[in-house]
DOSEMI-816662 format. One record per residue (C-alpha): residue in one letter; x, y, z. Coordinates in steps of 0.2 Angstrom, whole numbers, padded with zeros to 4 digits, always signed. Each point is the difference from the previous one (the first is absolute). Example, Ala and Ser with C-alpha at 12.3 -4.5 7.8 and 13.67 -1.06 7.14 Angstrom:
<drendrens>
A+0062-0022+0039S+0006+0017-0003
</drendrens>
This chain:
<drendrens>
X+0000+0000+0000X+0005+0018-0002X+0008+0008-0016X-0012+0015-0003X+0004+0012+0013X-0004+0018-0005X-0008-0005-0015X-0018+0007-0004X-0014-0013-0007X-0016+0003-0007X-0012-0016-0002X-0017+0004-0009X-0013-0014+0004X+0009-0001+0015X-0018+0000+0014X+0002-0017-0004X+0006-0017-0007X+0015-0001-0009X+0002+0019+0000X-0002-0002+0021X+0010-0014-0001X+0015+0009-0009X-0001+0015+0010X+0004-0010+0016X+0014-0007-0007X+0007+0016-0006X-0003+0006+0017X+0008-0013+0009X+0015+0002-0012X+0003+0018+0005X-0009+0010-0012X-0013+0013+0004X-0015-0007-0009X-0014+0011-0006X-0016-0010-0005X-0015+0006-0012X-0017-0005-0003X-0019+0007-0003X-0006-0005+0020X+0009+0008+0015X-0008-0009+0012X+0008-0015-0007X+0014+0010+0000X+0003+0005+0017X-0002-0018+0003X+0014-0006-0013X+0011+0015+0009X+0000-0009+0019X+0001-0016-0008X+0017+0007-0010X+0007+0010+0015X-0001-0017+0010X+0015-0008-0009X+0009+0014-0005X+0019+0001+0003X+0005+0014+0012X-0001+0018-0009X-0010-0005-0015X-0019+0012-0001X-0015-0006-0006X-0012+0012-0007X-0014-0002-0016X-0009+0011-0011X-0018-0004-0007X+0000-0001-0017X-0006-0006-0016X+0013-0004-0013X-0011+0004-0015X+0000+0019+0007X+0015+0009-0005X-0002+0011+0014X-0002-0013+0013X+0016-0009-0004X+0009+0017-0001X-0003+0003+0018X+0001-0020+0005X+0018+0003-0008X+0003+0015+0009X-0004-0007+0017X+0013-0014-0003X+0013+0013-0002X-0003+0008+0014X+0011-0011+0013X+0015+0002-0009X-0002+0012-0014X+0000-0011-0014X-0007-0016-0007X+0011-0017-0003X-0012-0014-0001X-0018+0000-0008X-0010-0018+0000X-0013+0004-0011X-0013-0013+0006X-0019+0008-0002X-0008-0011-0013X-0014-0012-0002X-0015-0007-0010X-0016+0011-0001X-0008-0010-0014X-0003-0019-0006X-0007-0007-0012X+0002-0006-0019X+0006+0010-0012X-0016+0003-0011X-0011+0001+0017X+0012+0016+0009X-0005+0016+0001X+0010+0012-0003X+0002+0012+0012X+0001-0014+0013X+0013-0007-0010X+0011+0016-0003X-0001+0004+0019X+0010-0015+0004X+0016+0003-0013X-0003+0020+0006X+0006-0005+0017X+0013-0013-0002X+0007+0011-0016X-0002+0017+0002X+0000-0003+0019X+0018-0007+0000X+0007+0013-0013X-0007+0014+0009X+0011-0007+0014X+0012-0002-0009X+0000+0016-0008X+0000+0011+0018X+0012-0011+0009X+0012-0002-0015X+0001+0019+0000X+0004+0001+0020X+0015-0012-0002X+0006+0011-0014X-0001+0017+0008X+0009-0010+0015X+0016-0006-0011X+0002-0017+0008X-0012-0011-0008X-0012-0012+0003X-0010-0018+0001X-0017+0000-0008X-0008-0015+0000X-0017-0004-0011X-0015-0013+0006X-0003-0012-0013X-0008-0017+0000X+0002-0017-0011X-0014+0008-0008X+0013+0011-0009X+0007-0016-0006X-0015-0012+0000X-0016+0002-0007X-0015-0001+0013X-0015-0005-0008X-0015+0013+0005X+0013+0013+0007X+0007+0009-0018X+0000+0018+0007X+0010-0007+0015X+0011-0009-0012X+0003+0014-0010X+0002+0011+0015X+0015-0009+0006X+0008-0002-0017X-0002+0019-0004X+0011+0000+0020X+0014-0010-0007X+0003+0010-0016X-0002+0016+0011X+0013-0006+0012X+0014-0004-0015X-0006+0014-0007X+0005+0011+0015X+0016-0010+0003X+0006+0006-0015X-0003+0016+0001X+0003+0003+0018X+0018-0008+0000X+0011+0013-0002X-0006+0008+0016X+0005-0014+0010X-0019-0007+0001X-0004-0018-0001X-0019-0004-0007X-0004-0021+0004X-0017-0007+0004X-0004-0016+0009X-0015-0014-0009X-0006-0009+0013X-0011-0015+0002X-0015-0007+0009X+0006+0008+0016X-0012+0000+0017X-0008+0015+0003X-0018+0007+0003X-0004+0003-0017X+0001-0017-0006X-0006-0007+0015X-0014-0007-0010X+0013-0008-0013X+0012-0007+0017X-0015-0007+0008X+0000-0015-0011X-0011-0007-0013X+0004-0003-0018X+0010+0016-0007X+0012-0002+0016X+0002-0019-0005X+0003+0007-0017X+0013+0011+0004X+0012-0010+0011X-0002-0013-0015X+0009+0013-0008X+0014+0003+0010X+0015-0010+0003X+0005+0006+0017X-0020-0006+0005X-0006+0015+0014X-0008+0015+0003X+0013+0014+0000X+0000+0012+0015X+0003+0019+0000X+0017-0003+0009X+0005-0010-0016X-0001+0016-0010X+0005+0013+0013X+0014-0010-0001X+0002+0003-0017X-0004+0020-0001X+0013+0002+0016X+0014-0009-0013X-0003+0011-0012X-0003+0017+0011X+0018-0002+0007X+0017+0000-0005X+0002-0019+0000X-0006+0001-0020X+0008+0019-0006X+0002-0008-0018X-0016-0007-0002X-0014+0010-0008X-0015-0001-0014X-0003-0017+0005X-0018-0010+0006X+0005-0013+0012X-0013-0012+0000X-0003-0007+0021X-0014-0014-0002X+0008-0017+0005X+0004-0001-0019X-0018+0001-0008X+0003+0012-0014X+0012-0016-0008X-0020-0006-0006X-0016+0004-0002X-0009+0015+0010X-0016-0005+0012X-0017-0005-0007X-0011+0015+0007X-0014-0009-0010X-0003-0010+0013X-0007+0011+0010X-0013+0002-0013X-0006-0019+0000
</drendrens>
């Protein structure tokens, strides 16, 4: 543990799940963490939670915001800055699905609402705290959310699919442009990993069973397994590694992606 003492971190998504779980370890590891997310009661919460592991020195603080509002994530970013001065880390983790269904049945707007947040959600991100680690002069980590879905096609889930695609070109995108100032751009793909919002997928029944039959190392991943992950890439340990999707899902994205037609039958 340790290794990111007087760094600055901002997680988006970070009231909960892999976002919450990320921002502990970044606090435990030194850093002072900043979380963002659209409920600040949730909020407060994920702060006490944070500040109960956190190495000696590190703050926790967050900033209610949602990342499709250029606005919000200008101050979210803003907030982050203000243990230190600057910005070294971003974990761009506020995503998610807000539409299913067949391609010829979606509606559109329902669909667009889902690549609006996982794109324009982490390039706004990217965009205000790439601009922080510049005007700082000592570079950065940004690390991007993505999913096997970027990889894998889900069947009834194309806006999310292409949501987490349009992430990964985004984040090589941004790595090379953003190189020259020192700034690494990666992005994580994780799994089937256990959290609220696929409590109805990890409570068992077919389209579980489908997905472990998929995977070579045969479990449910757990938000340590990608915080894990994002704290690697946040840090020093990988200083020459950037534009890369790293895929952490027990090895599913070597076959097929998961069946969500079976929730249908």
């Amino acid at each position: 543990m340790g290794g990111l003492e007087g760094r600055a971190a901002l997680v988006t998504g970070g009231g909960s799940g892999i976002g919450l779980g990320t921002a502990r370890r970044l606090a435990a590891d030194g850093a002072h963490v900043t979380i963002a997310a659209r409920t600040e009661d949730r909020l407060r919460d994920a702060v006490e939670e944070i500040r109960a592991v956190a190495a000696d020195g590190a703050t926790v603080a967050y900033a209610v915001c949602d990342v499709t509002v250029e606005d919000d994530v200008r101050a979210a970013v803003e907030r982050a800055r203000a243990a230190t001065g600057t910005l070294d880390i971003l974990f761009a983790c506020a995503g998610g699905a807000r539409n299913f269904g067949a391609v010829v049945d979606c509606d559109a707007p329902g669909w667009w609402a889902t690549v609006e947040l996982n794109v324009l959600g982490t390039f706004l991100a990217i965009k205000h705290a790439a601009a922080a680690m510049i005007a700082s002069g000592r570079g950065g980590s940004i690390i991007g959310m993505s999913s096997i879905a970027g990889h894998a096609t889900h069947r009834l889930m194309s806006s999310y699919c292409v949501g987490k695609a349009g992430i990964e070109m985004l984040v090589k995108v941004a790595a090379d442009e953003l190189g020259a100032h020192g700034i690494r751009v990666n992005a994580v793909q994780p799994g089937l990993v256990d959290t609220e919002l696929v409590a109805f997928v990890t409570a068992g029944g077919k389209l579980l069973d489908d997905y472990l039959a998929q995977m070579p190392i045969s479990r449910v991943g757990t938000v340590d397994d990608v915080a894990n992950l994002v704290r690697f890439l946040a840090g020093p340990e990988s200083s020459w590694i950037t534009g890369q999707t790293i895929g952490v899902d027990g090895g599913h994205q070597l076959r097929r992606g998961p069946d969500y037609g079976l929730l249908a039958e």
